[in-house]
C-alpha positions as a printed NumPy array, in Angstrom:
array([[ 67.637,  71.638,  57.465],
       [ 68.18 ,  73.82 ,  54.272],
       [ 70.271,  72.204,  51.962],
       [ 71.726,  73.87 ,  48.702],
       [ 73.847,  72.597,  46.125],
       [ 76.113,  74.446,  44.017],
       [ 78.351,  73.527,  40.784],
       [ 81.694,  75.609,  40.82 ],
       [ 85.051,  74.608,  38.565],
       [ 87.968,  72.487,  39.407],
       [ 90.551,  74.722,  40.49 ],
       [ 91.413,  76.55 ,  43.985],
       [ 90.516,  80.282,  42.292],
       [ 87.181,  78.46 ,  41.445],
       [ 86.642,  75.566,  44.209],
       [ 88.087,  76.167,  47.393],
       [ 87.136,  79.719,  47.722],
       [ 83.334,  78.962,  47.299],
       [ 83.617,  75.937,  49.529],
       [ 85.061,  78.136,  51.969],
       [ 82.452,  80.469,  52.151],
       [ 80.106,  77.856,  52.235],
       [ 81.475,  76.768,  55.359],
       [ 81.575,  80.099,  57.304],
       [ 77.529,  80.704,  55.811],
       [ 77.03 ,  77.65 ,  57.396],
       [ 78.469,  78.267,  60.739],
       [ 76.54 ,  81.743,  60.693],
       [ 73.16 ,  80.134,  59.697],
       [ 73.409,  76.549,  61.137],
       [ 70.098,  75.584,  59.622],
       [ 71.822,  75.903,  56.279],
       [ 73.773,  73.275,  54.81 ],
       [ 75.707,  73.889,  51.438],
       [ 77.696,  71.506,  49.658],
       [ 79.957,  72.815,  46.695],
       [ 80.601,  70.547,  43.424],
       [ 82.615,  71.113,  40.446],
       [ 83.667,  70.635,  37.234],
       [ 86.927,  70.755,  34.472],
       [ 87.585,  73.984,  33.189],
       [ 86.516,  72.757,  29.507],
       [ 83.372,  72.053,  31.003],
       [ 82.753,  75.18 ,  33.287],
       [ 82.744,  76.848,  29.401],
       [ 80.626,  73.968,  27.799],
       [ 78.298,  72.595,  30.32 ],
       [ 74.579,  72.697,  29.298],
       [ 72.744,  75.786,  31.534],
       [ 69.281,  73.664,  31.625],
       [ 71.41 ,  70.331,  33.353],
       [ 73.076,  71.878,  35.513],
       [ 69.696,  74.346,  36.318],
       [ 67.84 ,  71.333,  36.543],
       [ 70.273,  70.021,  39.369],
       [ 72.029,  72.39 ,  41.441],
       [ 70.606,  75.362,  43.424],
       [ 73.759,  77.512,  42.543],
       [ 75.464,  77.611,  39.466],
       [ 79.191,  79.164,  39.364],
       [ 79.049,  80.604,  35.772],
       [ 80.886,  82.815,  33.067],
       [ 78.623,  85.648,  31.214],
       [ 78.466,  84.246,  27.892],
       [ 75.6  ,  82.277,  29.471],
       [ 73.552,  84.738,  30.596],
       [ 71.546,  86.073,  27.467],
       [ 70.604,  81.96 ,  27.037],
       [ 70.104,  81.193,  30.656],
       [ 67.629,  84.264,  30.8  ],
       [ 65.691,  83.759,  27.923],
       [ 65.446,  80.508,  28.868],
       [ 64.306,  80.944,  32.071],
       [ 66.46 ,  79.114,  33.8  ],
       [ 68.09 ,  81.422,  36.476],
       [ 66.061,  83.774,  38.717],
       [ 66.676,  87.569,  38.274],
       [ 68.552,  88.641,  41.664],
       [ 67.466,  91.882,  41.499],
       [ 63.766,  90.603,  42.395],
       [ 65.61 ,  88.589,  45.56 ],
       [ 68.456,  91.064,  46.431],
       [ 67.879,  94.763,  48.163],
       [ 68.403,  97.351,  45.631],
       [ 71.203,  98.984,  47.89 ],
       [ 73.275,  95.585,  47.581],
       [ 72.928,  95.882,  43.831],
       [ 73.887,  99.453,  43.568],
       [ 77.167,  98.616,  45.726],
       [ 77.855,  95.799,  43.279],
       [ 77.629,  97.813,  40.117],
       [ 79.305, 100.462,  41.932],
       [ 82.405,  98.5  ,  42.452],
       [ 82.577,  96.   ,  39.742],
       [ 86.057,  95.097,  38.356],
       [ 85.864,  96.063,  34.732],
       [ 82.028,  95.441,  33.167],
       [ 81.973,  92.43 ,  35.074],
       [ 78.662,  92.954,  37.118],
       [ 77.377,  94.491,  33.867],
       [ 77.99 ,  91.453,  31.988],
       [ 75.306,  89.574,  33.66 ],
       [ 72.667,  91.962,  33.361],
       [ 70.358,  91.282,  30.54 ],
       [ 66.574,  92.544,  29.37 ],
       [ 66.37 ,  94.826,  32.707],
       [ 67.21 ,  92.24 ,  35.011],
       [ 70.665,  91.267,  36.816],
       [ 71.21 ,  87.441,  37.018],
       [ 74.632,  87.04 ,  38.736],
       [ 76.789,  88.086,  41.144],
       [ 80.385,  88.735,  39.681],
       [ 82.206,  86.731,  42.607],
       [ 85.385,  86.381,  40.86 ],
       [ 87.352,  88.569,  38.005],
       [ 89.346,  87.881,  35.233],
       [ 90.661,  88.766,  32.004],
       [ 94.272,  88.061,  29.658],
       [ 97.014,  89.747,  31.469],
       [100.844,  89.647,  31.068],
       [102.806,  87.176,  33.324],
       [106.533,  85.96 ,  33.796],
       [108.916,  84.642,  35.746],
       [110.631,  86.972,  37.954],
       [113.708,  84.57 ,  38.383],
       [114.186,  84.   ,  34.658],
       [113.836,  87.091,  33.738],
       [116.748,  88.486,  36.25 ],
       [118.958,  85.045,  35.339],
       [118.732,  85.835,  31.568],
       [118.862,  89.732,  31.722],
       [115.76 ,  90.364,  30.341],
       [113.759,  93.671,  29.781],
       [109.995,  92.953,  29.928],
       [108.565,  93.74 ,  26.186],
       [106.415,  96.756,  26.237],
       [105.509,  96.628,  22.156],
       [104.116,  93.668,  20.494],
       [107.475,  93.897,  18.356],
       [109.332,  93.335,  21.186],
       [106.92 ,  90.344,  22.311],
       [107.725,  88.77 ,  18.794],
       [111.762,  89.51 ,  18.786],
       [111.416,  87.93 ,  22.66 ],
       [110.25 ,  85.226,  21.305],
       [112.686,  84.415,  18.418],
       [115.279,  84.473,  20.85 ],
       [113.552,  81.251,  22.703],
       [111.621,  82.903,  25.995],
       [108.057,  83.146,  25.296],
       [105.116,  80.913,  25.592],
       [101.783,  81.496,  25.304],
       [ 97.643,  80.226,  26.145],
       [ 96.856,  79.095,  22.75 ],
       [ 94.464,  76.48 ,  24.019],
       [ 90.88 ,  76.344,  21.201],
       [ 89.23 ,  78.805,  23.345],
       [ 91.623,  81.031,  23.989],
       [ 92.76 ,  81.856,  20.687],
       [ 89.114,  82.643,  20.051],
       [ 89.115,  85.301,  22.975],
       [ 92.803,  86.263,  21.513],
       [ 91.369,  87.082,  17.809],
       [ 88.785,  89.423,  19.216],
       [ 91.136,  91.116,  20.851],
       [ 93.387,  91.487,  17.936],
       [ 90.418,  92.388,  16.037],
       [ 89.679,  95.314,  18.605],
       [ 93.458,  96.22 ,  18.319],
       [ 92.617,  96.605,  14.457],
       [ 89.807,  99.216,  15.215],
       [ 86.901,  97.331,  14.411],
       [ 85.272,  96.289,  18.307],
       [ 84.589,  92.728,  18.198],
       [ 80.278,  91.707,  16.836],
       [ 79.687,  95.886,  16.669],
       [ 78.567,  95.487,  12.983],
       [ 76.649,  92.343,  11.355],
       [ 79.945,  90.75 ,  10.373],
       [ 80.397,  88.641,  13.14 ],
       [ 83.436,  89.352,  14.923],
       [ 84.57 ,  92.125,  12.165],
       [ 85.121,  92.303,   8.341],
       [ 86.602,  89.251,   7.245],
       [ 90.188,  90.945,   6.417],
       [ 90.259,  92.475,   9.637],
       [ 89.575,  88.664,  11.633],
       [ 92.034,  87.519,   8.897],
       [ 94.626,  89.925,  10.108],
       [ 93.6  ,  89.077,  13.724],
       [ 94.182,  85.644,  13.374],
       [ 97.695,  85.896,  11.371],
       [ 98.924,  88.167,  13.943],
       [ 98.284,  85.495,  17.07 ],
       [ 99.565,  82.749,  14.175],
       [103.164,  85.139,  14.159],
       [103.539,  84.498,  17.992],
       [102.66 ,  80.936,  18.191],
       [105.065,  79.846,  15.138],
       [107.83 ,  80.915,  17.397],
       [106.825,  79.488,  20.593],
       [106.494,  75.77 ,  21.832],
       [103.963,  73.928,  19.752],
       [103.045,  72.492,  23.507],
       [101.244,  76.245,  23.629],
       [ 98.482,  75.003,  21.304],
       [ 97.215,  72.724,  23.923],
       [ 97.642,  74.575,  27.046],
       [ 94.87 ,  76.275,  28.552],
       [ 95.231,  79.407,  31.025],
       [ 95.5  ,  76.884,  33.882],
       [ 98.476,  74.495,  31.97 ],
       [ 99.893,  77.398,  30.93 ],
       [100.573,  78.791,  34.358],
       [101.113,  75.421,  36.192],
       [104.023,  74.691,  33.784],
       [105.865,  78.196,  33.988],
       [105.3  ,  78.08 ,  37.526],
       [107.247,  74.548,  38.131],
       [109.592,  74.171,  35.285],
       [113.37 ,  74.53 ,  36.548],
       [114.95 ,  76.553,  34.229],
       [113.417,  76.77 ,  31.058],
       [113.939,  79.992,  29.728],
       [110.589,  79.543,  27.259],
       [108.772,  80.277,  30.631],
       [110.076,  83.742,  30.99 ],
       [107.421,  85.46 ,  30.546],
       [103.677,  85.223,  28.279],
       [102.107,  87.924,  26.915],
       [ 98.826,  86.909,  27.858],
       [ 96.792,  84.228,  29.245],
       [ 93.423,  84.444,  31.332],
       [ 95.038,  85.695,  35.431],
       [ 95.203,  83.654,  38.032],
       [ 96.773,  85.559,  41.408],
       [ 96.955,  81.761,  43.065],
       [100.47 ,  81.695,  41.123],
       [101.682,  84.868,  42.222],
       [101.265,  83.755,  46.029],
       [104.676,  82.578,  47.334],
       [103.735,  79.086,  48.548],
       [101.245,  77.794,  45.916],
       [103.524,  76.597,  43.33 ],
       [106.983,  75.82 ,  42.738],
       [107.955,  79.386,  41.155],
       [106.462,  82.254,  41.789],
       [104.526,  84.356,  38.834],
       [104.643,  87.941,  38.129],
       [101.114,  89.914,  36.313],
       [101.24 ,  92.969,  34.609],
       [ 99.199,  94.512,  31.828],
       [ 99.392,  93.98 ,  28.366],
       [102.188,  95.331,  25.858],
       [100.9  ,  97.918,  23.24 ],
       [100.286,  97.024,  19.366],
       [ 99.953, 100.127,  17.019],
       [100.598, 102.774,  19.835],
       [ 97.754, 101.753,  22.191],
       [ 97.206,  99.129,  24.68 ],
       [ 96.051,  95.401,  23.894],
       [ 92.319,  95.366,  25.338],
       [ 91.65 ,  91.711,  26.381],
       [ 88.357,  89.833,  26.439],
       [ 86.972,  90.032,  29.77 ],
       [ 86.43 ,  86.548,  31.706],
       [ 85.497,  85.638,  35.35 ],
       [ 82.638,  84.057,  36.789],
       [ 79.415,  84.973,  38.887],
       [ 77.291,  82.807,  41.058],
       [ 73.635,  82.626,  39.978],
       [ 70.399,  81.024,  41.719],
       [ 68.601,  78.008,  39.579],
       [ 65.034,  78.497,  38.862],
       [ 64.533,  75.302,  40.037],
       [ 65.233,  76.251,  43.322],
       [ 63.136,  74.867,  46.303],
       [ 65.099,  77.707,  48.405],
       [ 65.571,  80.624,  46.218],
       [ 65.623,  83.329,  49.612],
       [ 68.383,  81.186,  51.071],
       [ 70.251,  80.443,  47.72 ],
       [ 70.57 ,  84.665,  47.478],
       [ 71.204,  85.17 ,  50.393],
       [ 74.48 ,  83.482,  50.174],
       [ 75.005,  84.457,  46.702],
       [ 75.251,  87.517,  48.966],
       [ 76.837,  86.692,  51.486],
       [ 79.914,  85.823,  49.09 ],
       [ 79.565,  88.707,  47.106],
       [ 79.544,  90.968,  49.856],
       [ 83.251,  93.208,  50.286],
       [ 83.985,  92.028,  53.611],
       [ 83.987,  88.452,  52.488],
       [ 85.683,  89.387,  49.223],
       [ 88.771,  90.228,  50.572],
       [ 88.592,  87.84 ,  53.368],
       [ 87.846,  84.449,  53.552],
       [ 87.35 ,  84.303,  49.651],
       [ 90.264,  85.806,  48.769],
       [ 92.257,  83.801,  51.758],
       [ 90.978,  80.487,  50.344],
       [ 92.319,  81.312,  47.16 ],
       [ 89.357,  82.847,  45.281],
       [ 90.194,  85.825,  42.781],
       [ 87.545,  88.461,  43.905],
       [ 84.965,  90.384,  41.458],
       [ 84.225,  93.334,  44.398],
       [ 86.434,  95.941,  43.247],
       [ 87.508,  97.231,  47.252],
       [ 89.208,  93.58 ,  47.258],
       [ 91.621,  94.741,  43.749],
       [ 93.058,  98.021,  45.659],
       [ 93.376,  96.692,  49.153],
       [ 96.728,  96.491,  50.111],
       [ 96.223,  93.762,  52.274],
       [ 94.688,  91.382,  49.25 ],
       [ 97.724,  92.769,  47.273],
       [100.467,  92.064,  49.718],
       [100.333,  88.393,  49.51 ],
       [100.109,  88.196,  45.705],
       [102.959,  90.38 ,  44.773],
       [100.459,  93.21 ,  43.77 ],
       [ 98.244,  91.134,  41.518],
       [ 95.649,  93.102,  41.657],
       [ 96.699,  96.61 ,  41.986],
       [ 99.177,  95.661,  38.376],
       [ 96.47 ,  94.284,  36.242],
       [ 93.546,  96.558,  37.603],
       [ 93.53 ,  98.919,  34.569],
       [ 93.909,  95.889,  32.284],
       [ 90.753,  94.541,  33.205],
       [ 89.051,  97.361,  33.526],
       [ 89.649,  98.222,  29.749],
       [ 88.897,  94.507,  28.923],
       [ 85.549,  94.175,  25.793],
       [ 82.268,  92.194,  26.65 ],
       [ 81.43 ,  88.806,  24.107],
       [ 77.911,  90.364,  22.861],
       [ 74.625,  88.914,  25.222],
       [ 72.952,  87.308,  22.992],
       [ 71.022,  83.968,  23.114],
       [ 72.741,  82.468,  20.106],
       [ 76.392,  83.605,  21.237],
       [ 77.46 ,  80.449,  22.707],
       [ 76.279,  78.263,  19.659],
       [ 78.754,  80.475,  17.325],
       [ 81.751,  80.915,  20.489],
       [ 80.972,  76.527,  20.453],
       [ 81.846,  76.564,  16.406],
       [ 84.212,  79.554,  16.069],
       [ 86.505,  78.028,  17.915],
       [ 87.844,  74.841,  16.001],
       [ 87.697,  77.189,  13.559],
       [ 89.899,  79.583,  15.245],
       [ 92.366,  77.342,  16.636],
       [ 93.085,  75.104,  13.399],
       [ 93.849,  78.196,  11.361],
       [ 96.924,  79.653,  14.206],
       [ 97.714,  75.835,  14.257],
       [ 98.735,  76.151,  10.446],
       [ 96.249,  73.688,   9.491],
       [ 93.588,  75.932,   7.437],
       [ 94.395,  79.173,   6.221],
       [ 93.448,  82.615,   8.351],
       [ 91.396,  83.603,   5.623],
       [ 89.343,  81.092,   5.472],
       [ 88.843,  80.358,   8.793],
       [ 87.772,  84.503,   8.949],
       [ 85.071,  83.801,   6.193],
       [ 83.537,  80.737,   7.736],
       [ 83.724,  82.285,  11.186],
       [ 81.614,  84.973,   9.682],
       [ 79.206,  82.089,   7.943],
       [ 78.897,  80.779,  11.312],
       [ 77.425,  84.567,  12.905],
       [ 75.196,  84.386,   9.755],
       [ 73.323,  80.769,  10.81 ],
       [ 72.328,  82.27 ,  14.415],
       [ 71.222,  86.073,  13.658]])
């Protein structure tokens, strides 16, 4: 008996898809066995590549980690496992840069299994009770919000992801010069704007993360602060009639300045350890739930959020999600890349504190900007 392990995240989008596929591999190959772990969101971000290397034969895993993981040698490159044909059909159909955003030095180290990025979502219900129009500036976002029915992801990582994408809205693209994440004024700015919206909204905000975010405006009553948010990381679980109290609407995001917000792409890919004892079987499931057909099946059926870009503009993936996918395609697909490089994670680790004091009111934006950019300094 083969028997892999793999570490996903503790959520159905992240869990219950992988163990399904696990199952049906299984049933297919019955001299495989694979059993499916997982871990808290907070940790899924912050969990040390050489542990869980050292201990699992698949690791469910967001890009940031990739430039480390590589250099480290702790993944093995897929593209020395995997036909080249599969590969091409991957990069061929990737949601957004997602399949790009595990390739590093030549070699591709992850399978983009699952898609995501900031996208606009509200309450369909609230927003008919109260006679709302859905904001389509980021002026409107703000004079929604005065009037009581925004909320917002504003968790210590997200406003991190939020400030580069103000900063790209400024017309500086986020770590393209060696200022960090821009000139200071322009972070500065980025911050301050993000600090406008979360003044007005639910101090709760500053501790939700995507997740929190979307299980409270899914099962609050009739709150009308859970009308709609302007972005948080997707999740098409909560626009599936049956999986939470109140159904949730996605759209893309409003403009700011005459174009749209561009978002900071997320999602996850399944990668092989190095430590592998059975590195043939390990990709070949990695393929196996990478593959279309199971993308928009059983994945998508067990609640996974699929990174094969034939599952986003199927209309029978879309049907059951009020259009999801089809409504926040373009969003994602415009969505900017954190940079691959082996120190990223030690800054995206300090930045944020940083990040999330200064919208919290408790440091000033411009200082937080400089020391943000002190921070880039220390790993280049």
């Amino acid at each position: 008996m083969i028997e892999l392990r793999g570490i996903a995240w503790n959520h159905s989008r992240g869990f219950t898809s992988v163990v399904a596929t696990g199952q049906r591999f299984e049933e297919l190959h019955p001299e495989v066995q694979v059993t499916w772990e997982k871990r808290s969101l907070q940790a899924f971000a912050d969990a040390s590549m050489e542990e869980l290397a050292a201990r699992y034969d698949l690791i469910v895993m967001d890009h940031p980690h990739t430039a480390v993981a590589a250099t480290d040698n702790l993944l093995l490159p897929l593209d020395e496992l995997m036909p080249e044909g599969f590969l091409a059909d991957q990069a061929a159909h990737s949601v957004g840069a997602s399949h790009e955003s595990y390739a590093f030095n030549g070699h591709q180290w992850t399978l983009a299994i699952d898609a995501a990025t900031p996208v606009a979502t509200w309450r369909p219900d609230l927003v008919m009770n109260y006679g709302l129009t859905l904001p389509a500036t980021w002026d409107d976002v703000l004079s929604m919000a005065r009037e009581g029915f925004v909320t917002v992801s504003a968790f210590p990582i997200d406003v991190l992801m939020h400030a580069y994408m103000f900063t790209q809205a400024a017309g500086h693209a986020p770590f393209s010069t060696g200022e960090g994440i821009g000139p200071v004024d322009t972070v500065a700015g980025a911050l301050e704007e993000l600090k406008r919206l979360v003044d007005l909204c639910d101090p709760a905000c500053l501790e939700r993360d995507p997740i929190r975010t979307a299980d409270w405006m899914s099962g609050v009553e009739d709150d009308p602060r859970a009308a709609y948010c302007p972005f948080a990381y997707g999740y098409s679980n909560y626009s599936r009639p049956g999986y939470a109290r109140h159904v949730l609407q996605a759209g893309g995001l409003v403009t700011h300045g005459g174009r749209p917000l561009r978002s900071t792409l997320g999602g996850a890919g399944v990668a092989v350890s190095a430590r592998t004892k059975h590195p043939q079987t390990a990709a070949d499931y990695a393929m196996f739930t990478a593959s279309p057909e199971v993308q928009r099946g059983i994945y998508f059926a067990a609640g996974g959020q699929p990174g094969h870009r034939s599952a986003w503009v199927d209309p029978a993936v879309n049907a059951p999600c009020h259009g999801f996918f089809q409504d926040t395609l373009q969003t994602i697909d415009e969505a900017i890349c954190r940079p691959k490089v082996p120190g990223y994670m030690d800054f995206q680790d300090a930045a944020t504190p940083v990040a999330h004091a200064a919208v919290a009111g408790k440091t000033s934006v411009t200082d937080a900007a400089r020391e943000m950019t002190k921070l880039w300094e220390k790993i280049r």
